[in-house]
C-alpha positions as CSV (number, residue, x, y, z in Angstrom):
1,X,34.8,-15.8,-8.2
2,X,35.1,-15.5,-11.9
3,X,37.2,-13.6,-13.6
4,X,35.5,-10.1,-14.5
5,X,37.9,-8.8,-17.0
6,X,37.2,-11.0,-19.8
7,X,34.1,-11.2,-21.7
8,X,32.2,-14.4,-21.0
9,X,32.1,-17.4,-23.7
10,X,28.4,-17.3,-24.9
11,X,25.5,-19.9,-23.1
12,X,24.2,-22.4,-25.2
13,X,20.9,-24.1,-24.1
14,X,19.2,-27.2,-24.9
15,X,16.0,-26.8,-26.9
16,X,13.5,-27.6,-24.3
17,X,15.4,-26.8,-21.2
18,X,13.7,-28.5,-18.0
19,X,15.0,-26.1,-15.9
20,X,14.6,-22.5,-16.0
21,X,17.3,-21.1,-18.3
22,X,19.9,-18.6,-16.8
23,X,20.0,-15.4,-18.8
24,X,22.9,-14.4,-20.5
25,X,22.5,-11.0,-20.0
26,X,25.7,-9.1,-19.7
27,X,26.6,-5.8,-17.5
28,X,29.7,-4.7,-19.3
29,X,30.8,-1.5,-17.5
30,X,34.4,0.4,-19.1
31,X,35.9,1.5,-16.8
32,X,38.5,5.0,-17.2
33,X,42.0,4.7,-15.2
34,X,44.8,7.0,-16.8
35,X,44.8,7.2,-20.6
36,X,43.2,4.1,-20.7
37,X,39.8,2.0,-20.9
38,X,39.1,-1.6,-19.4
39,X,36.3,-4.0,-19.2
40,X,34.5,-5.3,-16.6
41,X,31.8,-8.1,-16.9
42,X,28.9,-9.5,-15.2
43,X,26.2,-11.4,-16.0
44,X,23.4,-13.8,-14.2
45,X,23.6,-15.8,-12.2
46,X,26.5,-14.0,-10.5
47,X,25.0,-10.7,-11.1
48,X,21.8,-10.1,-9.4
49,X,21.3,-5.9,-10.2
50,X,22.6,-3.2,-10.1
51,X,22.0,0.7,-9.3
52,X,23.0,4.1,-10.0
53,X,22.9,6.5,-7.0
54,X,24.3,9.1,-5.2
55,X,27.6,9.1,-7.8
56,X,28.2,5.3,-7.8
57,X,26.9,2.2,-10.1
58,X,26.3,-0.6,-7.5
59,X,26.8,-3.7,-8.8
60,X,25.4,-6.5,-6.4
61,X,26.6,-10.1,-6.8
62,X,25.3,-13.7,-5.5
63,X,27.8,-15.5,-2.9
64,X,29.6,-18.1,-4.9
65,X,31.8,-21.0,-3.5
66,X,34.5,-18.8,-1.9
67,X,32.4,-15.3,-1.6
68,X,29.5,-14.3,0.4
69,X,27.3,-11.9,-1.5
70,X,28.5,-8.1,-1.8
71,X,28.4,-5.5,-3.6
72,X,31.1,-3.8,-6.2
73,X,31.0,0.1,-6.2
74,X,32.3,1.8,-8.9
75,X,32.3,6.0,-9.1
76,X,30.5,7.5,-12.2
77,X,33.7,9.7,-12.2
78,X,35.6,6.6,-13.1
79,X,33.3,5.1,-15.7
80,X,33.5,6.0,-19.4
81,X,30.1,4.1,-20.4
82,X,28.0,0.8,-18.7
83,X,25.7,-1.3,-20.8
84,X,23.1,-4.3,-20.0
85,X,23.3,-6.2,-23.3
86,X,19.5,-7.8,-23.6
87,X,19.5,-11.4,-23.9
88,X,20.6,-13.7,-26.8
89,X,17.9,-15.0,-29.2
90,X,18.8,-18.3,-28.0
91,X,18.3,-17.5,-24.3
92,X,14.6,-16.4,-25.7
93,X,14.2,-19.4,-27.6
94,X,14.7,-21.7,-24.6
95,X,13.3,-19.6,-22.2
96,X,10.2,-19.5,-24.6
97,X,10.2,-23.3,-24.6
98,X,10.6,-23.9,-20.9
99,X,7.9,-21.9,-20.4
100,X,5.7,-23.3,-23.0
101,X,6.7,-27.0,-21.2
102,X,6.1,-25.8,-17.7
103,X,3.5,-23.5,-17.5
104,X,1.9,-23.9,-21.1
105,X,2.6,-20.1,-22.0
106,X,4.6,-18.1,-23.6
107,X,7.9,-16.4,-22.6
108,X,5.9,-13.3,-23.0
109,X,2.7,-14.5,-21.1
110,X,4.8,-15.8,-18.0
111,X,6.7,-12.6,-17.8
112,X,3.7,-10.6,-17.9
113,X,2.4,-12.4,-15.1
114,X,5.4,-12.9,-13.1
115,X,6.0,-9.1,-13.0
116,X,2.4,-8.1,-11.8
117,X,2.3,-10.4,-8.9
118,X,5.9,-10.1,-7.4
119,X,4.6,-10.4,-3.8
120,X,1.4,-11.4,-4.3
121,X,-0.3,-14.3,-3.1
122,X,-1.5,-17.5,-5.4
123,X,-5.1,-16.7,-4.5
124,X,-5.0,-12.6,-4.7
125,X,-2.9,-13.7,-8.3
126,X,-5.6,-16.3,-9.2
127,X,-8.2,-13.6,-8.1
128,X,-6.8,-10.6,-10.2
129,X,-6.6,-13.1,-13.5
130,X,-10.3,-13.7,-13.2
131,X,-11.0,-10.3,-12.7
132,X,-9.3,-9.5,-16.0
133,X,-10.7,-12.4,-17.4
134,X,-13.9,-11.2,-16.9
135,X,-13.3,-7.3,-17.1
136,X,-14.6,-6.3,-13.7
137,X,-12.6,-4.4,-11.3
138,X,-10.3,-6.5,-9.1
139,X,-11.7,-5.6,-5.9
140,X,-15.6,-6.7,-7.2
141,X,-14.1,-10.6,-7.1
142,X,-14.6,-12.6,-3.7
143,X,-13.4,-16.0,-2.9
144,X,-15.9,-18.4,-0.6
145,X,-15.0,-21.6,-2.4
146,X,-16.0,-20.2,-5.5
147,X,-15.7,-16.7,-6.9
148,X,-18.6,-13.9,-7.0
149,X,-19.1,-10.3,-8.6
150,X,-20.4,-8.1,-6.5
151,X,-21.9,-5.3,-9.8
152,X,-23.9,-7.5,-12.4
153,X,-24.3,-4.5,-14.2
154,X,-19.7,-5.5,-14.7
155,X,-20.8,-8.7,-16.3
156,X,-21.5,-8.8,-20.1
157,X,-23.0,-12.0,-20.6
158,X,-22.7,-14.2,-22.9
159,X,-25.0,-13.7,-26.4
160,X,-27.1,-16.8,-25.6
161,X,-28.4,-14.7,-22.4
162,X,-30.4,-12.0,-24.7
């Protein structure tokens, strides 16, 4: 396991990365024992979320070489202040590029779609973009080998139809 107590070096990141860049993200909670303050720090990959409930910040991390998973718990008593620091602007830029080399869209357009379909299927993801694509309700889109609405009165046409 790494060492928690310091802050992390900062991630550098090639300009078009051709994997998936890790975030570098950072969970800093201060922590309150006695008279004094100390850091803890975690950040992806390591870190995977965390929670606040029932009195206690949950911090869950990945298994590592040594380490299963688990989780850290630390009592609100005992915490002064905990902060996610957003990504660096060079995470974004290489994120930004992978996804423009991978997918052909921005880091804004592949998050946009990756956070409406957690869960979903290829097709029900495929059918919900056409239905937005074509501003008809979701539900009016049907697959058969191809795709039909089921409301004309949805479809707008195009202006070489009037």
């Amino acid at each position: 396991m790494s060492d928690t107590t310091m802050r992390p070096e900062p991630r550098t990141y090639p300009q078009t990365p051709t994997d998936e860049p890790v975030s570098d993200e950072i969970l800093v909670v201060h922590l309150k024992r006695g008279g004094d303050v100390r850091s803890e720090y975690f950040r992806p990959p390591e870190l995977v979320s965390h929670d606040v409930g029932d009195g206690v910040l949950a911090v869950t991390l990945a298994p590592d070489g040594e380490n299963p998973g688990r989780t850290r718990h630390f009592p609100l008593t005992e915490i002064a202040e905990y902060v996610l620091e957003a990504p660096s602007a060079a995470y974004e830029a290489a994120f930004d590029a992978w996804t423009q080399a991978t997918f052909g869209v921005d880091a804004g357009t592949y998050r946009s779609m990756r956070d409406t379909t957690k869960g979903v299927t290829m097709a029900e993801n495929m059918r919900r973009q056409i239905a937005e694509g074509l501003g008809v309700d979701p539900d009016a889109v049907h697959f058969g080998g191809s795709f039909t609405i089921d409301d004309d009165e949805d479809w707008e046409g195009s202006p070489d139809d009037e």
